[in-house]
C-alpha positions in Angstrom: -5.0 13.3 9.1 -3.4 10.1 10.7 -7.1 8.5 11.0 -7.7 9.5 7.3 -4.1 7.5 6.4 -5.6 4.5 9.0 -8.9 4.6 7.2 -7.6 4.3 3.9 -4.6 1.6 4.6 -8.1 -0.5 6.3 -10.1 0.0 3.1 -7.0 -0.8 0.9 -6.8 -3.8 2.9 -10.3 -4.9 2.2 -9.3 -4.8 -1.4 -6.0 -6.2 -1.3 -4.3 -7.4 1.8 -1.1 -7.7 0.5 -0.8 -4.4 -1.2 -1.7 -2.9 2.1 1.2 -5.0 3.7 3.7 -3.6 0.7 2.1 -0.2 1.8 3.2 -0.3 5.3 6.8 -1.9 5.0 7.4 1.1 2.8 6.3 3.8 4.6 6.2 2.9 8.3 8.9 0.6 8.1 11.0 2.2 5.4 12.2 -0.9 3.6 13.2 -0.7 -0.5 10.9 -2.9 -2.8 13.9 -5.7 -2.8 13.5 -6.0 1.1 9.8 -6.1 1.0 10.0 -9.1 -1.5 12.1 -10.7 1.1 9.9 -10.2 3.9 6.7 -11.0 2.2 8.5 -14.3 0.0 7.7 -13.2 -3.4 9.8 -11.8 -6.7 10.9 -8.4 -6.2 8.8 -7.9 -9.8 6.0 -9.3 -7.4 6.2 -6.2 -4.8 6.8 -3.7 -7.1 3.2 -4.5 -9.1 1.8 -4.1 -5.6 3.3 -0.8 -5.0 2.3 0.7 -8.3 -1.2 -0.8 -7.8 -1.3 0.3 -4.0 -0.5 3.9 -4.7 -3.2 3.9 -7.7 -5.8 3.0 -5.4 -5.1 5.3 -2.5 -4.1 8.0 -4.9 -8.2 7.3 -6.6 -9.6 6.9 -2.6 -7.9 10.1 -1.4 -9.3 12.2 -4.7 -12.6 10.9 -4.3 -12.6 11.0 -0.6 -11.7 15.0 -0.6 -14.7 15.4 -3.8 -16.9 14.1 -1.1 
């Protein structure tokens, strides 16, 4: 399962590198949307389109991944 999450976060990153970055403050680091703004210099507004699109796209790779 933790190669599946590593294989996804790579091909998120091939799509979008900084939604992949948003992706792993959140979850491995554990910062709030207003701290990964900070980090990454941009509007909290900024992150927070990032998130929404991040978990879009590995919600769709997950699904289509487990179809086959």
């Amino acid at each position: 399962e933790v190669l599946a999450v590593h294989e996804a976060l790579d091909a998120l990153a091939a799509e979008d590198v900084t939604a992949a970055e948003v992706v792993k403050l959140r979850y491995f680091v554990g910062l709030n949307i207003t701290e990964i703004a900070e980090v990454l210099g941009m509007a909290p507004r900024t992150a927070d389109r990032h998130w929404c699109f991040a978990r879009a796209w590995l919600k769709q790779f997950i699904e289509s991944d487990r179809r086959g």
